[in-house]
Biopython code that builds the backbone (N, CA, C, O; Angstrom):
import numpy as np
from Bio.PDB.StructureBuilder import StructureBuilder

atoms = [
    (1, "UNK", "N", (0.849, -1.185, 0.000)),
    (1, "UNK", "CA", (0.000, 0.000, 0.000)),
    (1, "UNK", "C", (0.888, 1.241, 0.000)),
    (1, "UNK", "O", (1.937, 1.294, 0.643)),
    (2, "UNK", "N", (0.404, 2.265, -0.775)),
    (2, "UNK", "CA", (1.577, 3.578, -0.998)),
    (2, "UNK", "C", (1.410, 4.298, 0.205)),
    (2, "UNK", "O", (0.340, 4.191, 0.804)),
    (3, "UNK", "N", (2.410, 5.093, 0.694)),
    (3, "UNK", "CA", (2.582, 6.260, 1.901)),
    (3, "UNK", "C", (1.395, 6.749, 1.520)),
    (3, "UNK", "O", (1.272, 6.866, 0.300)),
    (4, "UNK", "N", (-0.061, 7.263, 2.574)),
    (4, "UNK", "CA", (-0.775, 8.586, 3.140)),
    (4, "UNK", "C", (0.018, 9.675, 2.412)),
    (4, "UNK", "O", (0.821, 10.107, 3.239)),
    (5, "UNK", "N", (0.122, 10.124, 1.599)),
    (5, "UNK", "CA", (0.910, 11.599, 1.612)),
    (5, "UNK", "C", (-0.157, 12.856, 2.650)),
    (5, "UNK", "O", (-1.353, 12.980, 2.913)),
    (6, "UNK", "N", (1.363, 13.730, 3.037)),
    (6, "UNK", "CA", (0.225, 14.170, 4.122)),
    (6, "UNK", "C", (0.914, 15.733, 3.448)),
    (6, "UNK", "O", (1.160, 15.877, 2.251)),
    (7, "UNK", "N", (1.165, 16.910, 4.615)),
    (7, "UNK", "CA", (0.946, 18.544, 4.122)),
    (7, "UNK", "C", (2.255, 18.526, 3.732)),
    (7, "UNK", "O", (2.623, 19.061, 2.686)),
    (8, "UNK", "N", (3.434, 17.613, 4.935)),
    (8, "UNK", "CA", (4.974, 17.699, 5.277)),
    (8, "UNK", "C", (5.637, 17.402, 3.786)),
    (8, "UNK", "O", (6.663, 17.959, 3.398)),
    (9, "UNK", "N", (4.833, 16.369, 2.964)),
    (9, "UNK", "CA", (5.396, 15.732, 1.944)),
    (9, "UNK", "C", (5.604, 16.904, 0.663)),
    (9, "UNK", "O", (6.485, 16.891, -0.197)),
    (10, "UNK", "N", (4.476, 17.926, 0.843)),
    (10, "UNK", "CA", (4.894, 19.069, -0.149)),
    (10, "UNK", "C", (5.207, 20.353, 0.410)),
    (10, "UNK", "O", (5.263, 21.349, -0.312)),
    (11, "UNK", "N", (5.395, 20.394, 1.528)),
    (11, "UNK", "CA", (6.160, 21.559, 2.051)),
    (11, "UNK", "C", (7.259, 22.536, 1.486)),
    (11, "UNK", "O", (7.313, 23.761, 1.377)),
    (12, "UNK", "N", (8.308, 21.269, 1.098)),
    (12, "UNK", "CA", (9.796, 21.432, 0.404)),
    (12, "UNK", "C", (9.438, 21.944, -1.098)),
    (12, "UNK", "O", (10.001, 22.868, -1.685)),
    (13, "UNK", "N", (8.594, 21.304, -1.488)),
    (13, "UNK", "CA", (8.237, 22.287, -3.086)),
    (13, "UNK", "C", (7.635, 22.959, -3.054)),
    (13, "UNK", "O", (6.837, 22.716, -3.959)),
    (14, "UNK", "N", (7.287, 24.051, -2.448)),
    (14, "UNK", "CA", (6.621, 25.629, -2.268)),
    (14, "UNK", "C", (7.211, 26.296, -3.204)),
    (14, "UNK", "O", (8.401, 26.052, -3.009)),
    (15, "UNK", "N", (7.128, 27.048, -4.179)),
    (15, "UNK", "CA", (7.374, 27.936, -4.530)),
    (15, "UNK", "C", (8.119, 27.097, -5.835)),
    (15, "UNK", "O", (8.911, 27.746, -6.518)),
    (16, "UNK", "N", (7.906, 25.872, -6.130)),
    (16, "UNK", "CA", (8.560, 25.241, -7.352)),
    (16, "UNK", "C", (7.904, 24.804, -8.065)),
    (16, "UNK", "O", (6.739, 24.643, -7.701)),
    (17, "UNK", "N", (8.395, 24.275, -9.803)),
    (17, "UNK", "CA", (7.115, 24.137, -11.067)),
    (17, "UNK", "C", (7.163, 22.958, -11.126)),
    (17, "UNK", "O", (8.141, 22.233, -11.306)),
    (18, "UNK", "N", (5.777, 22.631, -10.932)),
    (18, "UNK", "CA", (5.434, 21.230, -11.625)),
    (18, "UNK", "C", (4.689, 21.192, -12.542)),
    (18, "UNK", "O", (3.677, 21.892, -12.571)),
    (19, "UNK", "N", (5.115, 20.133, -13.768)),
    (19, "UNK", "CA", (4.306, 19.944, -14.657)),
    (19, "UNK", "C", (3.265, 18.917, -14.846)),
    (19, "UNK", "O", (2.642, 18.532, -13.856)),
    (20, "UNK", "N", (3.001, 18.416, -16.051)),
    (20, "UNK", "CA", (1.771, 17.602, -15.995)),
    (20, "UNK", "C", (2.452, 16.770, -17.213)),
    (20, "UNK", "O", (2.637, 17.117, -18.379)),
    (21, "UNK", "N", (2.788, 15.456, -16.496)),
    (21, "UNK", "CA", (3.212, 14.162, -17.465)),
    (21, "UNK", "C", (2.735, 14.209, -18.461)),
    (21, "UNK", "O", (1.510, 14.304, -18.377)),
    (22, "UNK", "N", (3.323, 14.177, -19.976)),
    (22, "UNK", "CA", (2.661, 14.104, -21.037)),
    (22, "UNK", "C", (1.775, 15.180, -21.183)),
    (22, "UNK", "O", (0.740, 14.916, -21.795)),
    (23, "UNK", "N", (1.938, 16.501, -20.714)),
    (23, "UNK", "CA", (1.083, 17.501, -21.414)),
    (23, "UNK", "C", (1.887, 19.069, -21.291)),
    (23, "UNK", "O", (3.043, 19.147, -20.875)),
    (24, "UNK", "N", (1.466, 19.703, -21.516)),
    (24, "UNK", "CA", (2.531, 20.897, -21.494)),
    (24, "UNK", "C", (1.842, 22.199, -20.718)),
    (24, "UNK", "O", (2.039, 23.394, -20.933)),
    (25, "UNK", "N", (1.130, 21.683, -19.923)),
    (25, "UNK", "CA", (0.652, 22.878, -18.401)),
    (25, "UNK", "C", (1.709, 22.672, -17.325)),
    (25, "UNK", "O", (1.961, 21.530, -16.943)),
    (26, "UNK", "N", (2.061, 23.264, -17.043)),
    (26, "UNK", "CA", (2.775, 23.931, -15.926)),
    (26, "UNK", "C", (2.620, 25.067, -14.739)),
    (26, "UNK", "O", (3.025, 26.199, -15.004)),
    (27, "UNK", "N", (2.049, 24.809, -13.442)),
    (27, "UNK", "CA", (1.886, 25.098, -12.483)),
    (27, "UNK", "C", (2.527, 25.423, -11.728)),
    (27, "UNK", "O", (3.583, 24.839, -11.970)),
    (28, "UNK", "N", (2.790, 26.605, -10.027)),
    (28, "UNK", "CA", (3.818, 26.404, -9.139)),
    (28, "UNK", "C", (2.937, 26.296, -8.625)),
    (28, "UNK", "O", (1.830, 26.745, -8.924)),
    (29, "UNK", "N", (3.454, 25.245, -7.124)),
    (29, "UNK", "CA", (2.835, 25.262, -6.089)),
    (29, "UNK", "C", (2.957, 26.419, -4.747)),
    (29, "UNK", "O", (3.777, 26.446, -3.829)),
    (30, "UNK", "N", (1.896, 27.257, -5.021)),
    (30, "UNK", "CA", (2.251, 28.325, -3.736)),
    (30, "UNK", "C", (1.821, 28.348, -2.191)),
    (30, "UNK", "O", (2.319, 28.877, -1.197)),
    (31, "UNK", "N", (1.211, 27.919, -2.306)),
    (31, "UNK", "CA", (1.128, 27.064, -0.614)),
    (31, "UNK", "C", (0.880, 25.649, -0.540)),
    (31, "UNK", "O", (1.164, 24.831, -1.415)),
    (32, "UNK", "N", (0.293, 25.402, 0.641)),
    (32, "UNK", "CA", (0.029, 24.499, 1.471)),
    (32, "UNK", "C", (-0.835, 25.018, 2.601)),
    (32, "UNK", "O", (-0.516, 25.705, 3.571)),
    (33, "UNK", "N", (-2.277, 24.409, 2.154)),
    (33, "UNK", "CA", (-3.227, 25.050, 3.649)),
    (33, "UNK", "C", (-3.573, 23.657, 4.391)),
    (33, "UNK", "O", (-3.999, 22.562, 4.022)),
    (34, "UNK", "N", (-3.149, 24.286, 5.724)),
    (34, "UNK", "CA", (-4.036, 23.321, 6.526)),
    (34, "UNK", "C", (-5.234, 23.668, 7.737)),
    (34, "UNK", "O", (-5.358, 24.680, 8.426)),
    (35, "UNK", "N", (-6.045, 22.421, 7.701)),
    (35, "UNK", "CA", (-7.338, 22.580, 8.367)),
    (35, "UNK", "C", (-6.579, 21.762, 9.874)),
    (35, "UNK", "O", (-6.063, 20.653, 10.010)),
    (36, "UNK", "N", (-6.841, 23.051, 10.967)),
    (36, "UNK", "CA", (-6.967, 22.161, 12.056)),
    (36, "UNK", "C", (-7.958, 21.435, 12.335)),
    (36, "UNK", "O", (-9.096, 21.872, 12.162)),
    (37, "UNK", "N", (-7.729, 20.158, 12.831)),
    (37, "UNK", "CA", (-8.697, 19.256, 13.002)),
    (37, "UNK", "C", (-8.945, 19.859, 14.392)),
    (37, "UNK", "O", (-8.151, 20.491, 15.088)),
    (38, "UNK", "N", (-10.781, 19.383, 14.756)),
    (38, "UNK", "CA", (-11.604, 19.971, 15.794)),
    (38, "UNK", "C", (-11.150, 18.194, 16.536)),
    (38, "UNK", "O", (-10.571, 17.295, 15.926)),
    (39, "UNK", "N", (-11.529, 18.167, 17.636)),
    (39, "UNK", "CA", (-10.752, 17.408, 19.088)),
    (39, "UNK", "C", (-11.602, 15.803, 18.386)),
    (39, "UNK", "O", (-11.103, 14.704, 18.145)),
    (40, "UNK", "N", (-12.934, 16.266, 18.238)),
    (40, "UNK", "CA", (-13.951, 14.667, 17.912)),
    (40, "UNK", "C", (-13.150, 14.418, 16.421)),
    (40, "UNK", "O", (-12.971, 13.204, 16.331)),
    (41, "UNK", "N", (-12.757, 14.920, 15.555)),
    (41, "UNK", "CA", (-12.383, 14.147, 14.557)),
    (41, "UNK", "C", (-11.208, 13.359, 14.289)),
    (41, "UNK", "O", (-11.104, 12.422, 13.497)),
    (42, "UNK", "N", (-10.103, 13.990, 15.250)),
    (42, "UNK", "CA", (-8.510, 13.105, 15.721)),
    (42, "UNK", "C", (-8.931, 11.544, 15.770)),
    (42, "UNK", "O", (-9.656, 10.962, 16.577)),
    (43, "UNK", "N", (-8.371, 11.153, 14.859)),
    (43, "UNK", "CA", (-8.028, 9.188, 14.574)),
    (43, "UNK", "C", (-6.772, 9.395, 14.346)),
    (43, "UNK", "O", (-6.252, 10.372, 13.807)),
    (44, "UNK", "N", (-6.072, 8.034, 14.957)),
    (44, "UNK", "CA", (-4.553, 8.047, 15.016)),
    (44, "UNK", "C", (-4.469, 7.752, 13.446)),
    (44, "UNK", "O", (-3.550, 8.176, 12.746)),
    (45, "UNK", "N", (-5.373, 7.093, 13.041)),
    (45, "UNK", "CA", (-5.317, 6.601, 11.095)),
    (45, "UNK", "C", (-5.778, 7.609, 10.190)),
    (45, "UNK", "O", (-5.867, 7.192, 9.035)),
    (46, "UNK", "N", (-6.093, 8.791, 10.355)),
    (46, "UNK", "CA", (-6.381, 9.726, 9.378)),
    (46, "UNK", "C", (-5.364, 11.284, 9.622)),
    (46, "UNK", "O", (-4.987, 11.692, 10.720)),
    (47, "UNK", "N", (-5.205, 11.661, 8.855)),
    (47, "UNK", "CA", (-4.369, 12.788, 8.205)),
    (47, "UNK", "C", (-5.422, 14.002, 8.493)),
    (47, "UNK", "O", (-6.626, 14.199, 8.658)),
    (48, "UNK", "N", (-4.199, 14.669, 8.445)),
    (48, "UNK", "CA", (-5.035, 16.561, 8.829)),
    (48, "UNK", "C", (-4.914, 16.481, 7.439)),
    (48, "UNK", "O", (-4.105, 15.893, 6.721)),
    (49, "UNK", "N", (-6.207, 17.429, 7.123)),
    (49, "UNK", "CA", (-6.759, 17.508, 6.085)),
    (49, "UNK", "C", (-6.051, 18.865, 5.314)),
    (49, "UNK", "O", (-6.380, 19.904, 5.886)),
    (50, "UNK", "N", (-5.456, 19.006, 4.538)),
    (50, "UNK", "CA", (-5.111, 19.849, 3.586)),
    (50, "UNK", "C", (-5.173, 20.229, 2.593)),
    (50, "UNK", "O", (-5.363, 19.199, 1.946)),
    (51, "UNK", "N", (-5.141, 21.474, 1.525)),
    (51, "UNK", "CA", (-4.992, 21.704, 0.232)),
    (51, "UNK", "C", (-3.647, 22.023, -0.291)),
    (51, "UNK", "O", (-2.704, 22.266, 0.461)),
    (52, "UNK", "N", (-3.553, 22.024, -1.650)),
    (52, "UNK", "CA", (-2.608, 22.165, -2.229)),
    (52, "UNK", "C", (-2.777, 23.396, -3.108)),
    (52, "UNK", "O", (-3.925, 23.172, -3.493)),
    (53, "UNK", "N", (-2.485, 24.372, -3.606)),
    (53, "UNK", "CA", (-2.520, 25.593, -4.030)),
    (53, "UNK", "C", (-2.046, 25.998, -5.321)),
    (53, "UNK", "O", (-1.670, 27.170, -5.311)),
    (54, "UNK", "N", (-1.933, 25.398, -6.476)),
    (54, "UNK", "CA", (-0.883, 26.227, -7.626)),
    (54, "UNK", "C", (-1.430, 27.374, -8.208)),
    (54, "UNK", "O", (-2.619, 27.690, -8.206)),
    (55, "UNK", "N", (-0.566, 27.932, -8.667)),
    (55, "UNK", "CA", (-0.394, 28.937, -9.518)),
    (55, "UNK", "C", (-0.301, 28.903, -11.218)),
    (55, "UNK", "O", (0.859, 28.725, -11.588)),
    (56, "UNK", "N", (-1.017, 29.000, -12.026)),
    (56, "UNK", "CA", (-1.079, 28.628, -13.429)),
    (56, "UNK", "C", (-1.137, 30.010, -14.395)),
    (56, "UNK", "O", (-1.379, 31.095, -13.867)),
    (57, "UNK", "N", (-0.895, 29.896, -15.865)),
    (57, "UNK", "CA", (-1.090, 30.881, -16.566)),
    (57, "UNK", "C", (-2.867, 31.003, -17.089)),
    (57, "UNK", "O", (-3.542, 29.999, -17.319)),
    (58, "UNK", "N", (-3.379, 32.378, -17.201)),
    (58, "UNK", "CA", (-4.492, 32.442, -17.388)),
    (58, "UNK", "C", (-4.621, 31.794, -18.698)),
    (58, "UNK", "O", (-3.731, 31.734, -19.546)),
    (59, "UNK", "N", (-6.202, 31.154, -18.822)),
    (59, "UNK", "CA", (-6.416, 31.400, -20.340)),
    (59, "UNK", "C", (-6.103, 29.237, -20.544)),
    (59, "UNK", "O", (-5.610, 28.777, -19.513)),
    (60, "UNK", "N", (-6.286, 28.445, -21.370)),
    (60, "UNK", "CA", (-5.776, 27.052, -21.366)),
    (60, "UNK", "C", (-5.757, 26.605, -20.195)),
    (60, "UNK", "O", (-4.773, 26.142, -19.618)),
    (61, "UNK", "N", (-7.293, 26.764, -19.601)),
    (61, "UNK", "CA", (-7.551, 25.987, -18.588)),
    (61, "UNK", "C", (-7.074, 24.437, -18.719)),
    (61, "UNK", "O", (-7.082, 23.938, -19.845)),
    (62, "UNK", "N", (-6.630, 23.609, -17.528)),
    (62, "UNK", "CA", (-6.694, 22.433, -17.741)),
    (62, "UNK", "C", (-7.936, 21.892, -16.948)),
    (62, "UNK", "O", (-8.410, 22.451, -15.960)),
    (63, "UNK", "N", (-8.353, 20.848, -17.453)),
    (63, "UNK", "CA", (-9.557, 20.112, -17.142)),
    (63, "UNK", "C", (-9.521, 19.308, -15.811)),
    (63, "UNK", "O", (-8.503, 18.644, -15.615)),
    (64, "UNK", "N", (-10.444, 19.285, -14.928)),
    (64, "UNK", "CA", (-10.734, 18.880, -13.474)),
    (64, "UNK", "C", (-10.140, 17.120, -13.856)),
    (64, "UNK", "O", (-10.519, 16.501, -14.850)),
    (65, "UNK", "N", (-9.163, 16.573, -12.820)),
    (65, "UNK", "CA", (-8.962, 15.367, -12.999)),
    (65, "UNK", "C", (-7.503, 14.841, -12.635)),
    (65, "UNK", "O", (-6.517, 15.552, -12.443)),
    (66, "UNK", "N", (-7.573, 13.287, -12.573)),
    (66, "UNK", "CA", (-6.452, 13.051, -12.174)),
    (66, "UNK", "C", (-5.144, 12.784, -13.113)),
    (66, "UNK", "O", (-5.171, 12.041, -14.094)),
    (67, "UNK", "N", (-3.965, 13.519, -12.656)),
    (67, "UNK", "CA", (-2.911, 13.552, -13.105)),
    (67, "UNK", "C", (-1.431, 13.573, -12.557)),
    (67, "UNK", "O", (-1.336, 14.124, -11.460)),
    (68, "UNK", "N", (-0.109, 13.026, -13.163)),
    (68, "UNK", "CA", (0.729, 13.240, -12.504)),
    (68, "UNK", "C", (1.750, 13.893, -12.812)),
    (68, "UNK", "O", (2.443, 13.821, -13.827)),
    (69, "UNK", "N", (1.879, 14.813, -11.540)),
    (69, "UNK", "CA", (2.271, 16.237, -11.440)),
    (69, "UNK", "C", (3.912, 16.081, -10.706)),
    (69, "UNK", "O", (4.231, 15.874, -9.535)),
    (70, "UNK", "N", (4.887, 16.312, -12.155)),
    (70, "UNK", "CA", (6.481, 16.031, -12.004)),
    (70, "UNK", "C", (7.128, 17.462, -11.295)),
    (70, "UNK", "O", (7.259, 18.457, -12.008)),
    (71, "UNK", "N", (7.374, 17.482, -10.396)),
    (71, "UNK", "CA", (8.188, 18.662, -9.386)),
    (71, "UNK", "C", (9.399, 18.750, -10.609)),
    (71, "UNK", "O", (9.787, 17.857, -11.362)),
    (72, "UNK", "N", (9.822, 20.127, -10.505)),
    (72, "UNK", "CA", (10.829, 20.655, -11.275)),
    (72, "UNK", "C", (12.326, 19.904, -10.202)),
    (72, "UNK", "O", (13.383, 19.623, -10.766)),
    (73, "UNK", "N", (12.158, 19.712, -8.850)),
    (73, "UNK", "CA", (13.378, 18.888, -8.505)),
    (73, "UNK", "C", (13.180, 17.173, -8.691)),
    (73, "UNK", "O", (13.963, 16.349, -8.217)),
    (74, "UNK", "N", (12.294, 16.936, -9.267)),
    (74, "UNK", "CA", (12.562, 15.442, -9.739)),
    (74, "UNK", "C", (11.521, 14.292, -8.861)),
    (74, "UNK", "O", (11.701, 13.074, -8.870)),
    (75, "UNK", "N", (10.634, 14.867, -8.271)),
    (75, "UNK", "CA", (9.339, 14.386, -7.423)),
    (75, "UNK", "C", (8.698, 14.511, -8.625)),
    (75, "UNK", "O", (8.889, 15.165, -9.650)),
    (76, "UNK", "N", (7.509, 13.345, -8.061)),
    (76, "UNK", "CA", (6.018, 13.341, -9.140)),
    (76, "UNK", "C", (5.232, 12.673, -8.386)),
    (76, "UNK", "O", (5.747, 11.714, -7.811)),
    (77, "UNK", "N", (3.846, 12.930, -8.154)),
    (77, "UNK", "CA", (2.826, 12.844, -7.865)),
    (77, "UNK", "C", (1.312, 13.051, -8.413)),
    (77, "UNK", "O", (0.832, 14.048, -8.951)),
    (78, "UNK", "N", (0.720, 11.827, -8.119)),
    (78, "UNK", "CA", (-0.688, 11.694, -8.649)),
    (78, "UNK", "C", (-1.476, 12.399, -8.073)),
    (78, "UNK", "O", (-1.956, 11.835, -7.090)),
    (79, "UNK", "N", (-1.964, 13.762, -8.305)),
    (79, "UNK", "CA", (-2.703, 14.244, -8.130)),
    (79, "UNK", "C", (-4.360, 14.486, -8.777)),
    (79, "UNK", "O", (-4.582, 14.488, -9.988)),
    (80, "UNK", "N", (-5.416, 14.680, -7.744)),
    (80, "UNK", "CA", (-6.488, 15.057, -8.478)),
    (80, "UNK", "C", (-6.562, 16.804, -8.590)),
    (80, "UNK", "O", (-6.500, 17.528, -7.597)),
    (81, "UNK", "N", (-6.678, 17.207, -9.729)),
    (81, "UNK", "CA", (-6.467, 19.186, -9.544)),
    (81, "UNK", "C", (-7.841, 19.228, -10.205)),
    (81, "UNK", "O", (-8.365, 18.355, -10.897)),
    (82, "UNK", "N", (-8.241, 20.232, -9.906)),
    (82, "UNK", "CA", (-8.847, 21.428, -10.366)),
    (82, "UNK", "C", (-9.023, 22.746, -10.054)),
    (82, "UNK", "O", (-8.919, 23.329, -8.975)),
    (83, "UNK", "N", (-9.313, 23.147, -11.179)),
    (83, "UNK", "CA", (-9.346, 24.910, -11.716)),
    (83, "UNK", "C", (-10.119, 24.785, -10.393)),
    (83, "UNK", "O", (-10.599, 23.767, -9.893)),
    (84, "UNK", "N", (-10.134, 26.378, -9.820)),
    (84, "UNK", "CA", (-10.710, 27.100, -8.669)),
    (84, "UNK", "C", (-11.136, 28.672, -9.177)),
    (84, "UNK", "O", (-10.381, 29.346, -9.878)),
    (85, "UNK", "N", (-12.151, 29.032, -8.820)),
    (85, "UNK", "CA", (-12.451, 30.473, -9.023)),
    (85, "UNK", "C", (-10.963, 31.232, -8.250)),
    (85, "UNK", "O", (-10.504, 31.127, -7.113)),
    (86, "UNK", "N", (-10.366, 32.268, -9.869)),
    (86, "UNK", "CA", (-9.464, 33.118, -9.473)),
    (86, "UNK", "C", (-9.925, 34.456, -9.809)),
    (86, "UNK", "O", (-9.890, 34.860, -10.971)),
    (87, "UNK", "N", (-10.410, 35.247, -8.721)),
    (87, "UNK", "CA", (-10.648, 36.626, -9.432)),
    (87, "UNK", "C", (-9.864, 37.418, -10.286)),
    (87, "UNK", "O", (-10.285, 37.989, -11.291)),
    (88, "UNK", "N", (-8.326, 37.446, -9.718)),
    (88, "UNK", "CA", (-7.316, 37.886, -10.862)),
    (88, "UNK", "C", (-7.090, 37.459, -12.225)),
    (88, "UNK", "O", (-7.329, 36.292, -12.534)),
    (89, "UNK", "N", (-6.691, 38.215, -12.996)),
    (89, "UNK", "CA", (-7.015, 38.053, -14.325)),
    (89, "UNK", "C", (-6.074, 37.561, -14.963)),
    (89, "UNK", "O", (-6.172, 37.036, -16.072)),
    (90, "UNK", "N", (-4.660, 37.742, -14.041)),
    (90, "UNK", "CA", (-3.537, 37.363, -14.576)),
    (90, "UNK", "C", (-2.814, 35.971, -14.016)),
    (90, "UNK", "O", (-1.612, 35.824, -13.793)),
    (91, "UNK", "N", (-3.967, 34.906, -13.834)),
    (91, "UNK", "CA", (-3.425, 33.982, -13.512)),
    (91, "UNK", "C", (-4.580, 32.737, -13.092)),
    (91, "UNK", "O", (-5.434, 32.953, -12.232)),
    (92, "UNK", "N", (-4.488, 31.560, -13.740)),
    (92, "UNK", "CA", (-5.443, 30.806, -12.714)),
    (92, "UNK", "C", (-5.415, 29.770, -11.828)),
    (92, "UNK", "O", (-4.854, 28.817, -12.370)),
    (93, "UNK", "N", (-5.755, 29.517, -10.731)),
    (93, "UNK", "CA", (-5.389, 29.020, -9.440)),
    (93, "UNK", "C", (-6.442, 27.641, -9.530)),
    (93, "UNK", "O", (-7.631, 27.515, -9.823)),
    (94, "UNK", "N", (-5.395, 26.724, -9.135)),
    (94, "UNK", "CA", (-5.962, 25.090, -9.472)),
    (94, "UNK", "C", (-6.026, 25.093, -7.474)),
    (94, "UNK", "O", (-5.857, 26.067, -6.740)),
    (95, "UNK", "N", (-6.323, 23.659, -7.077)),
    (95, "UNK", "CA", (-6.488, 22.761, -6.198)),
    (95, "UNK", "C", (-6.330, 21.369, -5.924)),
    (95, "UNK", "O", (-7.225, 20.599, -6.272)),
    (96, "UNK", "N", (-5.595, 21.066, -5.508)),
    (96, "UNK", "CA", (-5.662, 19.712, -4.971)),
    (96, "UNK", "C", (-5.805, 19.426, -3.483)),
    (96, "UNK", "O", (-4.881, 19.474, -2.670)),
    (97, "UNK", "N", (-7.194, 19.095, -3.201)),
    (97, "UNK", "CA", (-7.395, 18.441, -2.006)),
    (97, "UNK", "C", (-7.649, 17.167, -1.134)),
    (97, "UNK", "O", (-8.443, 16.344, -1.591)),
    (98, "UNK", "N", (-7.051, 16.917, 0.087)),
    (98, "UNK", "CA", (-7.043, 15.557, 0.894)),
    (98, "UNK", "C", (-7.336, 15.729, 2.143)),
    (98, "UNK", "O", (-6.838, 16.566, 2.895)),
    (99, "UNK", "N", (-8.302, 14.794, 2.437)),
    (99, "UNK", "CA", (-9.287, 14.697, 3.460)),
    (99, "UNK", "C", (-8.814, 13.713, 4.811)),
    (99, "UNK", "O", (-9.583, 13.554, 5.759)),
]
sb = StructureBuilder()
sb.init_structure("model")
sb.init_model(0)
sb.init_chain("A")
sb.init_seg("    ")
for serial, (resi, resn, name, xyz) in enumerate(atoms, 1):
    if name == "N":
        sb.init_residue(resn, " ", resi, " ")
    sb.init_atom(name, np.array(xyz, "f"), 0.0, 1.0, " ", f" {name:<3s}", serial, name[0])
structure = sb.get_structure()
């Protein structure tokens, strides 16, 4: 069974480009949010729940779905992304979230 990836695992690529295997979108990841968990939901087997944040060029949206997303230092990960309402015009802001 593969590692839980949890918030710690993308911490280190903040502010670095990942692309999309076999396609030519390219994203940075600019944060990492996390949800404190409230006291009743703590299980020693579940993960604090987090998002993942990139940064994209406006305009050639990519489509809601799963893909794997190669870190410019040589990481890759299966992610599910999607587009997110970005009010700014000069850029559009994806998501990947885990529960």
């Amino acid at each position: 069974m593969p590692e839980m990836l949890t918030a710690e695992n993308f911490l280190p690529h903040v502010d670095k480009v990942f692309r999309v295997k076999g396609g030519h979108h390219a994203f940075t990841l600019t944060r990492v949010e996390r949800r404190r968990m409230e006291d009743w939901e703590v299980d020693d087997g579940l993960r604090q729940p987090f998002n993942l944040i990139f940064r994209g060029p406006p305009g050639d949206v990519l489509r809601e779905g799963m893909y794997t997303l190669e870190c410019e230092d040589g990481g890759s990960f299966d992610l599910y992304v999607m587009p997110i309402y970005t009010p700014a015009h000069d850029r559009q802001n994806y998501q990947s979230a885990f529960n």
